[in-house]
mmCIF entry with sequence, helices, sheets and N, C-alpha, C, O atoms, coordinates in Angstrom:
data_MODEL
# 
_entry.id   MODEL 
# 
_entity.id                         1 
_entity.type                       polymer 
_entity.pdbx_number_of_molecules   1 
# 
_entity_poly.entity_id                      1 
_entity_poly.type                           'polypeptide(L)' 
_entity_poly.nstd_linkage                   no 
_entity_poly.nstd_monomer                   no 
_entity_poly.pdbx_seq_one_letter_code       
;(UNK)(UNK)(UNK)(UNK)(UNK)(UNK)(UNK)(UNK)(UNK)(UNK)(UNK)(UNK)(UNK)(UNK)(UNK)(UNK)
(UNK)(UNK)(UNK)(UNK)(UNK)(UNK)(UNK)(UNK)(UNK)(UNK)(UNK)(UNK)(UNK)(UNK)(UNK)(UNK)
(UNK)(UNK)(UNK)(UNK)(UNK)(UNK)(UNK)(UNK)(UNK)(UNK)(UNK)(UNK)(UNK)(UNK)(UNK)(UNK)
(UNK)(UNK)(UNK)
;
_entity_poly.pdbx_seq_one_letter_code_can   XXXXXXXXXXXXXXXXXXXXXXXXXXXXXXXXXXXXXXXXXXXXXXXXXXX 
_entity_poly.pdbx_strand_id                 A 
# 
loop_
_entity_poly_seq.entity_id 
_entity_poly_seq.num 
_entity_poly_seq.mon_id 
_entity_poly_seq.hetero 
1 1  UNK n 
1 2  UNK n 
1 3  UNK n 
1 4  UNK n 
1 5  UNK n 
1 6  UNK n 
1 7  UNK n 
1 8  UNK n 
1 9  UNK n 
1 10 UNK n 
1 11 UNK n 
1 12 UNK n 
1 13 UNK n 
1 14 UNK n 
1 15 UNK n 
1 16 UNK n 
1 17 UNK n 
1 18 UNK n 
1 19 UNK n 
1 20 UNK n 
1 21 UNK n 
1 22 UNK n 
1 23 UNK n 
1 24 UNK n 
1 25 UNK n 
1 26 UNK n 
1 27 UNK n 
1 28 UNK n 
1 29 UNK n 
1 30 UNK n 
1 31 UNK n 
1 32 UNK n 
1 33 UNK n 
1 34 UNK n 
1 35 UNK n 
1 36 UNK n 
1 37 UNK n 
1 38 UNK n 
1 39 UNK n 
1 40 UNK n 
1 41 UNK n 
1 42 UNK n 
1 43 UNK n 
1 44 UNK n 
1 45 UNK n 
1 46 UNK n 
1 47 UNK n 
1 48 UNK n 
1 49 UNK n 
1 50 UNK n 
1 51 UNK n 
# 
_struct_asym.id          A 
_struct_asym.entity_id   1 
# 
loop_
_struct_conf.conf_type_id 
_struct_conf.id 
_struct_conf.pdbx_PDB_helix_id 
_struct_conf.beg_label_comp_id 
_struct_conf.beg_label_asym_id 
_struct_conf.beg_label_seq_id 
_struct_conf.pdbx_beg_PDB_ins_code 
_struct_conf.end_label_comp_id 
_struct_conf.end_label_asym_id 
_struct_conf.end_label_seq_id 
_struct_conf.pdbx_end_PDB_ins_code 
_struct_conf.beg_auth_comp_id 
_struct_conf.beg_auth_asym_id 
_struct_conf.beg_auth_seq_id 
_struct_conf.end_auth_comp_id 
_struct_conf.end_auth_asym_id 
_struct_conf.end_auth_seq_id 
_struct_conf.pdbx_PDB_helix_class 
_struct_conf.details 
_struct_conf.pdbx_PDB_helix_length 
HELX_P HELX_P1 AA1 UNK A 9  ? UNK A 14 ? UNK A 9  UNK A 14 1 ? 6  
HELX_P HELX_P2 AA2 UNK A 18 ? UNK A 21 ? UNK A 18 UNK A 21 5 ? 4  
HELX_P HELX_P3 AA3 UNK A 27 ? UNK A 42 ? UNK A 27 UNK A 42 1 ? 16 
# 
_struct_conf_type.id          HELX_P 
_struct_conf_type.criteria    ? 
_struct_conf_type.reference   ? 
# 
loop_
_atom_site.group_PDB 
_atom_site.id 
_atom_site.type_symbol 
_atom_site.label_atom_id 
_atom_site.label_alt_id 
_atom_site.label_comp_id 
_atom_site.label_asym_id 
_atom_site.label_entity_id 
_atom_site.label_seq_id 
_atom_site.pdbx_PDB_ins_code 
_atom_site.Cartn_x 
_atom_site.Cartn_y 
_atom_site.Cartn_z 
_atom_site.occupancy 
_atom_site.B_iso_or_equiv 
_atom_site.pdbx_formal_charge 
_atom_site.auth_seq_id 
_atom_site.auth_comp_id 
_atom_site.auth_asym_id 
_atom_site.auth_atom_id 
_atom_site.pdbx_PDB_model_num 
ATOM 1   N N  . UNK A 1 1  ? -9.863  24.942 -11.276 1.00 0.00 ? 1  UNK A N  1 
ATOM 2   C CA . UNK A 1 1  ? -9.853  23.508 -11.147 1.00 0.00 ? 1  UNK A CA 1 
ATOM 3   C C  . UNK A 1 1  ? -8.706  22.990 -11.990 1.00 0.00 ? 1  UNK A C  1 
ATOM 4   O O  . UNK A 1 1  ? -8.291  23.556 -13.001 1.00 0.00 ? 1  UNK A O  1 
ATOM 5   N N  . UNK A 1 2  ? -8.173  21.717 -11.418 1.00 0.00 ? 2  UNK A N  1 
ATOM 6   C CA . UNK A 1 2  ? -6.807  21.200 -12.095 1.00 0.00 ? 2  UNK A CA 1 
ATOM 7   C C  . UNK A 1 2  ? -7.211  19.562 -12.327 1.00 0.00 ? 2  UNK A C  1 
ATOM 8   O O  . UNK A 1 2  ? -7.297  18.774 -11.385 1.00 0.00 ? 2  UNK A O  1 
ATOM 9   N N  . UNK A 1 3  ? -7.526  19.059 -14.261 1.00 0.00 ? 3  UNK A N  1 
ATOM 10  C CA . UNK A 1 3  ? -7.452  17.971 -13.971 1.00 0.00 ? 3  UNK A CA 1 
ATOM 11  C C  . UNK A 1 3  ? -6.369  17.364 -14.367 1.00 0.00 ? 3  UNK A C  1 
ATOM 12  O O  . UNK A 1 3  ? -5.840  17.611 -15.451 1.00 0.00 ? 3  UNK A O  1 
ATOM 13  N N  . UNK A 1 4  ? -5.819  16.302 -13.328 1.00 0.00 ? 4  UNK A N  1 
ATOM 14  C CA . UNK A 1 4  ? -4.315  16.244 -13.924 1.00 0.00 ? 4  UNK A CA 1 
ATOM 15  C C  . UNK A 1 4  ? -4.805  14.313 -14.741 1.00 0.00 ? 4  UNK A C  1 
ATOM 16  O O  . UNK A 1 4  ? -5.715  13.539 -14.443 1.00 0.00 ? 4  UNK A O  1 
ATOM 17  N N  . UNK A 1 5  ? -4.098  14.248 -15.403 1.00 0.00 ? 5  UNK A N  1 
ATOM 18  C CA . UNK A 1 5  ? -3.682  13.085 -15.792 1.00 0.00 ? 5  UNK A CA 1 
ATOM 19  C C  . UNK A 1 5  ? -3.966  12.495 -17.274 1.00 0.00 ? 5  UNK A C  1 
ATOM 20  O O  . UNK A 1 5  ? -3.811  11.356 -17.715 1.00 0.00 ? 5  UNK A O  1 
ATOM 21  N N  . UNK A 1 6  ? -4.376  13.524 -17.800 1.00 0.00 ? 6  UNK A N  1 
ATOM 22  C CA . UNK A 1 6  ? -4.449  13.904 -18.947 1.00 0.00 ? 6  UNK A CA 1 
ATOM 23  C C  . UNK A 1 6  ? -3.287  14.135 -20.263 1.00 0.00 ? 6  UNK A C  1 
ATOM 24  O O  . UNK A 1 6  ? -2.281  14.789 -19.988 1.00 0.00 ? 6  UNK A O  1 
ATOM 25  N N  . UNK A 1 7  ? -3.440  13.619 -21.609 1.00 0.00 ? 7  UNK A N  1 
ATOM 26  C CA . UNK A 1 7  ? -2.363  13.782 -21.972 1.00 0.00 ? 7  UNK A CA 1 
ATOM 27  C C  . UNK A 1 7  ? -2.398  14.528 -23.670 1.00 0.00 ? 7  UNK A C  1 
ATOM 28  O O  . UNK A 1 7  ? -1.462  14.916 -24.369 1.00 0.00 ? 7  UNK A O  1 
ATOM 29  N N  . UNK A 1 8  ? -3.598  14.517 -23.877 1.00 0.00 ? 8  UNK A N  1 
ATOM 30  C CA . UNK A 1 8  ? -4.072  14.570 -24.972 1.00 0.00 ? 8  UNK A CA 1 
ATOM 31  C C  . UNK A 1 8  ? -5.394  15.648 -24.716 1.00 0.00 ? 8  UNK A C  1 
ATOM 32  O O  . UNK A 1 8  ? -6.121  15.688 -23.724 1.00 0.00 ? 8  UNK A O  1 
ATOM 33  N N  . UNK A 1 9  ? -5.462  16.640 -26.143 1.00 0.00 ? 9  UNK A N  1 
ATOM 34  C CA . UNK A 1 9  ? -6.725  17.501 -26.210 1.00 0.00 ? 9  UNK A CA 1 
ATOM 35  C C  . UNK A 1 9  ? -8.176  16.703 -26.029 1.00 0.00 ? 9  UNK A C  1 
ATOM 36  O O  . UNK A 1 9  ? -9.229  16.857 -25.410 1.00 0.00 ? 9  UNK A O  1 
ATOM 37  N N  . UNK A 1 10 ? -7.741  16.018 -26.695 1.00 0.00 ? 10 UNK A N  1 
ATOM 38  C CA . UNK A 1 10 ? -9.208  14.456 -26.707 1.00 0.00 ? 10 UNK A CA 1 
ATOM 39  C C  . UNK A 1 10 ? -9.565  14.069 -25.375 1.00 0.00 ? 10 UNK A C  1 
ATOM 40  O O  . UNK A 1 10 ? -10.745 13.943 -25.047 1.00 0.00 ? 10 UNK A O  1 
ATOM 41  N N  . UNK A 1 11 ? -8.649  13.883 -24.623 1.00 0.00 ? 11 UNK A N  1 
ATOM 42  C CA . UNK A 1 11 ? -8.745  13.526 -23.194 1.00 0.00 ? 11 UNK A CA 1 
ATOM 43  C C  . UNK A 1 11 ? -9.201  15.174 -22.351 1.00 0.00 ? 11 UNK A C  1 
ATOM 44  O O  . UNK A 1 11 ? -10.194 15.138 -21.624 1.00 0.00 ? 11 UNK A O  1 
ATOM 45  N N  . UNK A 1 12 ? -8.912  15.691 -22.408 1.00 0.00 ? 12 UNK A N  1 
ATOM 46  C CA . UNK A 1 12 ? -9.552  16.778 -21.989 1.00 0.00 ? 12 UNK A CA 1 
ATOM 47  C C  . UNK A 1 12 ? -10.822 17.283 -22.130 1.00 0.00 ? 12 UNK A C  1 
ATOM 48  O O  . UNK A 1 12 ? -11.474 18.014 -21.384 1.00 0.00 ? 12 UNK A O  1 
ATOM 49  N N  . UNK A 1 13 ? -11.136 16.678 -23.429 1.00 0.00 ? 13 UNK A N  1 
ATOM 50  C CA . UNK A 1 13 ? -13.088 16.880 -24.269 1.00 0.00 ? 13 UNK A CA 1 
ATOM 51  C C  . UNK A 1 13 ? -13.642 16.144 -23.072 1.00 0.00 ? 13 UNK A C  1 
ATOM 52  O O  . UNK A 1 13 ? -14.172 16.770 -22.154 1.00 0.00 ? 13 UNK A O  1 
ATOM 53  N N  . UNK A 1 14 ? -13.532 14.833 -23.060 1.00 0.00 ? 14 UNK A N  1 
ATOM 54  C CA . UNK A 1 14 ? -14.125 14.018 -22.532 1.00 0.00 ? 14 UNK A CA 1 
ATOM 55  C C  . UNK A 1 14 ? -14.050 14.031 -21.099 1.00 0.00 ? 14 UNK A C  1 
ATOM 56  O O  . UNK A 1 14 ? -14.998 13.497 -20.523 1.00 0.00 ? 14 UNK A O  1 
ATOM 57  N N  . UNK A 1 15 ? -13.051 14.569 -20.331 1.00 0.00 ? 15 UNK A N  1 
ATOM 58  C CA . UNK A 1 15 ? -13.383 14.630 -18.976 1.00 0.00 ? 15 UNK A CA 1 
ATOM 59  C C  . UNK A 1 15 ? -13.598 16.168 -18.783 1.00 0.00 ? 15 UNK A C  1 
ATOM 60  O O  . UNK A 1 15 ? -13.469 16.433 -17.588 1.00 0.00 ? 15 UNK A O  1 
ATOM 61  N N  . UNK A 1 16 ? -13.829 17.076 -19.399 1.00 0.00 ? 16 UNK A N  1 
ATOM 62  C CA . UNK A 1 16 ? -14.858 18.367 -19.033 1.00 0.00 ? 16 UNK A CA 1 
ATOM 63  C C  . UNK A 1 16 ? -16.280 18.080 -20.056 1.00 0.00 ? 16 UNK A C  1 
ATOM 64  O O  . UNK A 1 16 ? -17.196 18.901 -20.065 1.00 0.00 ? 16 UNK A O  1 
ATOM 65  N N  . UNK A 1 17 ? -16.317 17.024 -20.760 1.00 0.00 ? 17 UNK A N  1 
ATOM 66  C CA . UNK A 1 17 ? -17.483 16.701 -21.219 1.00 0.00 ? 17 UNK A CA 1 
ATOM 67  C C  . UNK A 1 17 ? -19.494 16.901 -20.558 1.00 0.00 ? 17 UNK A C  1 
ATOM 68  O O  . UNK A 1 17 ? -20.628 17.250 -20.887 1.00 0.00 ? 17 UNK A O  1 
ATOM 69  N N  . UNK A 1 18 ? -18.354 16.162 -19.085 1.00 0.00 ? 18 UNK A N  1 
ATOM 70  C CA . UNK A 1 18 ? -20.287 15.860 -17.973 1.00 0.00 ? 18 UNK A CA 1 
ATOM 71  C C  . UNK A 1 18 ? -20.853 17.477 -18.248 1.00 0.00 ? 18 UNK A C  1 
ATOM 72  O O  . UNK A 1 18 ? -21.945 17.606 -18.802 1.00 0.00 ? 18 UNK A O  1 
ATOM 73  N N  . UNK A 1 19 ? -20.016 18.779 -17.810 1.00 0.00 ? 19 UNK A N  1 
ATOM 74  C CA . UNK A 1 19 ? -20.325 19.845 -17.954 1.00 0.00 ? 19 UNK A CA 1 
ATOM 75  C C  . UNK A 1 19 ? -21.285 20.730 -18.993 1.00 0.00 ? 19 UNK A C  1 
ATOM 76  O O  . UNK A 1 19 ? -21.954 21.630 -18.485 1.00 0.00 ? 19 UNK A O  1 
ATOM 77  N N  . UNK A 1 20 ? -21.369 20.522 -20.320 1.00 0.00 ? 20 UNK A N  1 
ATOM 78  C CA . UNK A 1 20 ? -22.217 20.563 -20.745 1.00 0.00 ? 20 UNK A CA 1 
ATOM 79  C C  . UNK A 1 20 ? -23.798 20.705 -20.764 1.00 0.00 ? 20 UNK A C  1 
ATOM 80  O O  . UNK A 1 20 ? -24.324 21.620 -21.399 1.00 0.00 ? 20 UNK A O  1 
ATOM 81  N N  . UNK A 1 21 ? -24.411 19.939 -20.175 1.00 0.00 ? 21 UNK A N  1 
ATOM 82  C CA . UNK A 1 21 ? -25.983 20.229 -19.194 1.00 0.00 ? 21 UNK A CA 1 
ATOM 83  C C  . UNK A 1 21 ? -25.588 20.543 -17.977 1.00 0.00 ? 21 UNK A C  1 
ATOM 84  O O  . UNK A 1 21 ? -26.142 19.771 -17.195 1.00 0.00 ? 21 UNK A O  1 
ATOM 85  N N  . UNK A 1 22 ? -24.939 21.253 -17.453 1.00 0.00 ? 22 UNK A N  1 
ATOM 86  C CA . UNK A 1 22 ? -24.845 21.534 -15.946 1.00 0.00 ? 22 UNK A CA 1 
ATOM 87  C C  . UNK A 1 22 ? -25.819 22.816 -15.747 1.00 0.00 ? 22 UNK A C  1 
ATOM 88  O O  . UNK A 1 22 ? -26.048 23.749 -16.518 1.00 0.00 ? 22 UNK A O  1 
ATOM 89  N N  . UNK A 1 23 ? -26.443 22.469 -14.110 1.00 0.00 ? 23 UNK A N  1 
ATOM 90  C CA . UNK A 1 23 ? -27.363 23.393 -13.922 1.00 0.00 ? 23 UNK A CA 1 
ATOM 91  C C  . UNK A 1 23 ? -27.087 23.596 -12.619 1.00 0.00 ? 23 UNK A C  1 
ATOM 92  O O  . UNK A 1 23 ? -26.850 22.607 -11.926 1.00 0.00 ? 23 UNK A O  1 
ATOM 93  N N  . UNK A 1 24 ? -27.067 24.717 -12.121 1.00 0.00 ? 24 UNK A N  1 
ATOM 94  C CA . UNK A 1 24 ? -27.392 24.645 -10.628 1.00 0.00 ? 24 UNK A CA 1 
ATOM 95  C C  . UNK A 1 24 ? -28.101 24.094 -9.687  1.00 0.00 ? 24 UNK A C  1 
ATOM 96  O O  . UNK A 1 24 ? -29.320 24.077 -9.859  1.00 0.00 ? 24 UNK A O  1 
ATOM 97  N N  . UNK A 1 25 ? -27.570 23.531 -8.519  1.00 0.00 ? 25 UNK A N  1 
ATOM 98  C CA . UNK A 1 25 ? -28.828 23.327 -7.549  1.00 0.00 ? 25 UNK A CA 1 
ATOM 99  C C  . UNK A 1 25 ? -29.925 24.305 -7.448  1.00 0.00 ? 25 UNK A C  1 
ATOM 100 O O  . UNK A 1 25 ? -29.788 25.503 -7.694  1.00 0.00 ? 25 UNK A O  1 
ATOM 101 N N  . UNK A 1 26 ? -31.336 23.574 -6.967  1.00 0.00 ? 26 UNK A N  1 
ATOM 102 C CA . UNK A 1 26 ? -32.199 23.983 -6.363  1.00 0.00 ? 26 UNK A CA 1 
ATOM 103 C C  . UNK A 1 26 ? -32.449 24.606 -5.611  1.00 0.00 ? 26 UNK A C  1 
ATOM 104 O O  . UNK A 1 26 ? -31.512 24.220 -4.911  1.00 0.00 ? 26 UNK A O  1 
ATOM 105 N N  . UNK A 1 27 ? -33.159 25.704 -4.689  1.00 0.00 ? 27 UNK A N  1 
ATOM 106 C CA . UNK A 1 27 ? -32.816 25.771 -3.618  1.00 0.00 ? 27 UNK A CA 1 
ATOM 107 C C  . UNK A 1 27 ? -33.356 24.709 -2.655  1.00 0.00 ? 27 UNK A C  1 
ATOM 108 O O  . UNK A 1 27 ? -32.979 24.794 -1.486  1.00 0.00 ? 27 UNK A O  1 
ATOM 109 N N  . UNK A 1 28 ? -34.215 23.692 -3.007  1.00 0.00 ? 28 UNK A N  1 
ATOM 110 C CA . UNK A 1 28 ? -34.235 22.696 -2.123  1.00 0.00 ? 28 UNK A CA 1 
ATOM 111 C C  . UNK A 1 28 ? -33.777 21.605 -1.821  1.00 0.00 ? 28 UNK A C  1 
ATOM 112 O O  . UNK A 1 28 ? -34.019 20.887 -0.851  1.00 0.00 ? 28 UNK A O  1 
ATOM 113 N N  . UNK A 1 29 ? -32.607 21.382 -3.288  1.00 0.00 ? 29 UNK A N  1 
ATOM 114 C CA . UNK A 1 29 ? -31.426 20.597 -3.132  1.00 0.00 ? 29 UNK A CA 1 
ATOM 115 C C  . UNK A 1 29 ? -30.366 20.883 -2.405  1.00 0.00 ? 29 UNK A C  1 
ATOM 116 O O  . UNK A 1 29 ? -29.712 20.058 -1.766  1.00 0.00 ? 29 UNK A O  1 
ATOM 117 N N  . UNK A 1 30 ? -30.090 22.442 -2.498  1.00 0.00 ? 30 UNK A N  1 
ATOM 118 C CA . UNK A 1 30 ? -29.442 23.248 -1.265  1.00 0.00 ? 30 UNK A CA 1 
ATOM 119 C C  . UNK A 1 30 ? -29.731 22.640 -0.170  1.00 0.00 ? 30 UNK A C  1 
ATOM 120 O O  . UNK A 1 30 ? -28.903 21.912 0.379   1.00 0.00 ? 30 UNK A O  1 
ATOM 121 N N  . UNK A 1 31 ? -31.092 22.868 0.375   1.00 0.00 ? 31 UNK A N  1 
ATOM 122 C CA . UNK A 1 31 ? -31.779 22.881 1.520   1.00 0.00 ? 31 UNK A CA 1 
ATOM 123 C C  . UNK A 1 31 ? -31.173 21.723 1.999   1.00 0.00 ? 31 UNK A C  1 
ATOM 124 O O  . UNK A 1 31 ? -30.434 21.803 2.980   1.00 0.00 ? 31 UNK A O  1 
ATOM 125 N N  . UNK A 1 32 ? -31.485 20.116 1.169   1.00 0.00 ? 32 UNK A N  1 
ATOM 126 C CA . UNK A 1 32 ? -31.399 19.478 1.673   1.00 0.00 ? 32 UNK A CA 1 
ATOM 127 C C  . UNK A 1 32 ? -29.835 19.008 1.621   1.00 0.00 ? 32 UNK A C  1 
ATOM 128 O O  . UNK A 1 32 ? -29.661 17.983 2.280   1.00 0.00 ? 32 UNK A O  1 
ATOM 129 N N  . UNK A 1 33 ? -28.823 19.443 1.081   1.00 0.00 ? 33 UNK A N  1 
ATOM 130 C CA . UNK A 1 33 ? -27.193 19.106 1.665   1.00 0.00 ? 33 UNK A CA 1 
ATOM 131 C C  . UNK A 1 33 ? -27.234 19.735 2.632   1.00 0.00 ? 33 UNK A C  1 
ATOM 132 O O  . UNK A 1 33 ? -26.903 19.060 3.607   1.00 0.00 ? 33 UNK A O  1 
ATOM 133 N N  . UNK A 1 34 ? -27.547 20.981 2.916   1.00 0.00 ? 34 UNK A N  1 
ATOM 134 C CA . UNK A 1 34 ? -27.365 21.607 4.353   1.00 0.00 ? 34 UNK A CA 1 
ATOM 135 C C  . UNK A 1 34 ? -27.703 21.122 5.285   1.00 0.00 ? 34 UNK A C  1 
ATOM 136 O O  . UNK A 1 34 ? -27.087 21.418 6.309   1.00 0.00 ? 34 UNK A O  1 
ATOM 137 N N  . UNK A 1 35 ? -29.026 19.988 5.387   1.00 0.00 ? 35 UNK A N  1 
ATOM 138 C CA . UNK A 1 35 ? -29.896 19.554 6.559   1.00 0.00 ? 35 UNK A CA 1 
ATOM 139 C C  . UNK A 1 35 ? -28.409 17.689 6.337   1.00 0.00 ? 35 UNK A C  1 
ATOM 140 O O  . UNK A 1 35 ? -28.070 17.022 7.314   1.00 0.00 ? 35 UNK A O  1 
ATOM 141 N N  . UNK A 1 36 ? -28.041 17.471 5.239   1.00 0.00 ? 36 UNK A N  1 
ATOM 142 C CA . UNK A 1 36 ? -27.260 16.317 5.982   1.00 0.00 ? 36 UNK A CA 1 
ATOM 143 C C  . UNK A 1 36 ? -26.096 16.979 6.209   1.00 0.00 ? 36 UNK A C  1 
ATOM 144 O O  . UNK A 1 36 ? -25.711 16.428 7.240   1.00 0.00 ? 36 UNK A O  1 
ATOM 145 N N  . UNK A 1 37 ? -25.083 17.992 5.863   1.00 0.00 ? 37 UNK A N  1 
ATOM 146 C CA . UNK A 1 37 ? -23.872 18.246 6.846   1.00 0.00 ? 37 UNK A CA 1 
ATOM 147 C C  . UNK A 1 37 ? -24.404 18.942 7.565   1.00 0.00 ? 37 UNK A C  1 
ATOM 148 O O  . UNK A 1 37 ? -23.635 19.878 7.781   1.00 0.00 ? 37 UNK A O  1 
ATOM 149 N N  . UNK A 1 38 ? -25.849 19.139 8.423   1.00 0.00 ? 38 UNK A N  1 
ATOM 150 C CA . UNK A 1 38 ? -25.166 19.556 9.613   1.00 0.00 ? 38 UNK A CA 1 
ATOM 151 C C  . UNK A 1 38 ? -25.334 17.675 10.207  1.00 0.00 ? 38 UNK A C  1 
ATOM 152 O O  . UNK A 1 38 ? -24.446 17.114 10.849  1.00 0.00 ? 38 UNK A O  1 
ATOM 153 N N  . UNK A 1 39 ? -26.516 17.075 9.838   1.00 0.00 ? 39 UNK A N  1 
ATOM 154 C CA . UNK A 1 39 ? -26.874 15.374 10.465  1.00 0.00 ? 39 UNK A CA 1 
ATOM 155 C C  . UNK A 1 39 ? -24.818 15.408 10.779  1.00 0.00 ? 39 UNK A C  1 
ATOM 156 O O  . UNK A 1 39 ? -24.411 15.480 11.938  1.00 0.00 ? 39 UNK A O  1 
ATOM 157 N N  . UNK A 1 40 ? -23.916 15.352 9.707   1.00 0.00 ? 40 UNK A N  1 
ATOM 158 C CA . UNK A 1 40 ? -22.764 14.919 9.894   1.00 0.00 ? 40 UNK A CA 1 
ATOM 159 C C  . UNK A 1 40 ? -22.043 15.110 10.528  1.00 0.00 ? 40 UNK A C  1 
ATOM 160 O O  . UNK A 1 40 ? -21.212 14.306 10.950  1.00 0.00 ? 40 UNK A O  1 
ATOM 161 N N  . UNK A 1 41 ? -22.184 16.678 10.886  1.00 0.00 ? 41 UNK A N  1 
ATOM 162 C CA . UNK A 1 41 ? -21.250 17.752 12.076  1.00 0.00 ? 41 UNK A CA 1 
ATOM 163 C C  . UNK A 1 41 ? -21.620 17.479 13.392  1.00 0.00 ? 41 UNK A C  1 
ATOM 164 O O  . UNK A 1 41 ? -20.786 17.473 14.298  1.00 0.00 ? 41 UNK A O  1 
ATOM 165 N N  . UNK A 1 42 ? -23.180 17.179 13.624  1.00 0.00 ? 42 UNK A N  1 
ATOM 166 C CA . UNK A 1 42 ? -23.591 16.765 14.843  1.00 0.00 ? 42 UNK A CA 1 
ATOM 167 C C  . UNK A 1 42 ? -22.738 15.257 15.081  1.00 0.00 ? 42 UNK A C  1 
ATOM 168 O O  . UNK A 1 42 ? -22.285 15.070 16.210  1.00 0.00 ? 42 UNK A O  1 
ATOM 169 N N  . UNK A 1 43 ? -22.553 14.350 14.184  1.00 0.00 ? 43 UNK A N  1 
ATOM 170 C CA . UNK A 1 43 ? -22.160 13.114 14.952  1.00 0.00 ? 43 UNK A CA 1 
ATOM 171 C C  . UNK A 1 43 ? -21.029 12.519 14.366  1.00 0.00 ? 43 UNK A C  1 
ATOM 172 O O  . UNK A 1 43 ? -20.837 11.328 14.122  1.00 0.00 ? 43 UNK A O  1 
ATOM 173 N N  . UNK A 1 44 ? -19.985 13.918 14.082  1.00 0.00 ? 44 UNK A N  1 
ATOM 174 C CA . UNK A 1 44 ? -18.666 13.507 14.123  1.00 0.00 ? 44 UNK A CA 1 
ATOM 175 C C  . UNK A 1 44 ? -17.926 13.745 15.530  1.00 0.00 ? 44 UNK A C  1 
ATOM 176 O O  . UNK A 1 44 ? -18.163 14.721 16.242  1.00 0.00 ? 44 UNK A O  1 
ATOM 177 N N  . UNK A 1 45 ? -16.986 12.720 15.850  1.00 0.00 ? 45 UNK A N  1 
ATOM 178 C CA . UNK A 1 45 ? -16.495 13.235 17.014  1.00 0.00 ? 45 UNK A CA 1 
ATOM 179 C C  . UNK A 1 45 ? -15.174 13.322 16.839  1.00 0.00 ? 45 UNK A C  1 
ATOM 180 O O  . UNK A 1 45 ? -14.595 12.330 16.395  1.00 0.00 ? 45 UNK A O  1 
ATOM 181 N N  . UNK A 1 46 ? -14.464 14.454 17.132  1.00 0.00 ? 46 UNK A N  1 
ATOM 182 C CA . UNK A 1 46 ? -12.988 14.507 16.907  1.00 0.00 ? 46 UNK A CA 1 
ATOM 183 C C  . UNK A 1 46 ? -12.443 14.181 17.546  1.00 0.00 ? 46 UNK A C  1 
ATOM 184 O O  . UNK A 1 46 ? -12.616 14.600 18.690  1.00 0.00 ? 46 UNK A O  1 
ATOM 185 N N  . UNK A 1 47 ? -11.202 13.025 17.241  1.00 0.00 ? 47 UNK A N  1 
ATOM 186 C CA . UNK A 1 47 ? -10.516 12.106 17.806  1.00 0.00 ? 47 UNK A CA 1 
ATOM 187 C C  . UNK A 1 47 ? -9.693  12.743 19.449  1.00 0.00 ? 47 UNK A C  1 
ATOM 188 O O  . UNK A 1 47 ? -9.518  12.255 20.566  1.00 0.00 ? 47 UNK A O  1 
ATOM 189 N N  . UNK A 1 48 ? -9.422  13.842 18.894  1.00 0.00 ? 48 UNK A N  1 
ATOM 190 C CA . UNK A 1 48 ? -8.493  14.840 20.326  1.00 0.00 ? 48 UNK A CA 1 
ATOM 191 C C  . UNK A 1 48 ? -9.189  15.083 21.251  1.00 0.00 ? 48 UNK A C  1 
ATOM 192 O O  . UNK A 1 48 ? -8.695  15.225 22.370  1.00 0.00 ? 48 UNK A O  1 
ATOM 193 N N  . UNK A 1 49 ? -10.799 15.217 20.980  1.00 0.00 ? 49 UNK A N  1 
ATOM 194 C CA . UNK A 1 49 ? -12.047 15.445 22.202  1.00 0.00 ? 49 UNK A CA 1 
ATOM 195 C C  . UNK A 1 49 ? -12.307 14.551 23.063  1.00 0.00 ? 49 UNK A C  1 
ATOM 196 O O  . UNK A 1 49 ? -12.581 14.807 24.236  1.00 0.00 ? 49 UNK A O  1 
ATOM 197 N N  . UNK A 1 50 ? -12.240 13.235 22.500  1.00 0.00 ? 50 UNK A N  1 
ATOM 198 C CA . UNK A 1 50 ? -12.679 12.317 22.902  1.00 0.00 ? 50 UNK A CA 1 
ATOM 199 C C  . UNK A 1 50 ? -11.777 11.654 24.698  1.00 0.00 ? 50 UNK A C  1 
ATOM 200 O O  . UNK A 1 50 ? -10.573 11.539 24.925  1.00 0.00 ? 50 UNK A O  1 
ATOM 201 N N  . UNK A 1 51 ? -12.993 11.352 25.648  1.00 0.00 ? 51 UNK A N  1 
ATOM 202 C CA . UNK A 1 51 ? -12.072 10.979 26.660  1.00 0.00 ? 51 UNK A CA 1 
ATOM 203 C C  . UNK A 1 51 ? -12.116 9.769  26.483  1.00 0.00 ? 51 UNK A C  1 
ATOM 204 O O  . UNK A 1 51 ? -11.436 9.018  27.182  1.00 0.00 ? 51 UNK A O  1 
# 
């Protein structure tokens, strides 16, 4: 990962800061991103398909 815009060590604490309590998903937090991208894949329509 690249965060750019940073200029200072201090600035770097604080925006890898959130990380700290990080935990993995669930598997039923899994579950449920999987059940909305597919909701999303079903009702995207790609512009080139379209008649």
């Amino acid at each position: 990962m690249v965060l750019s815009g940073m200029s200072t060590p201090e600035q770097a604490q604080d925006n890898t800061s959130y990380m700290k309590e990080f935990r993995p998903l669930s598997e039923e937090e899994k579950a449920l991103l999987e059940q909305a991208a597919d909701v999303i894949r079903r009702n995207m329509a790609i512009g080139c398909t379209i008649i």
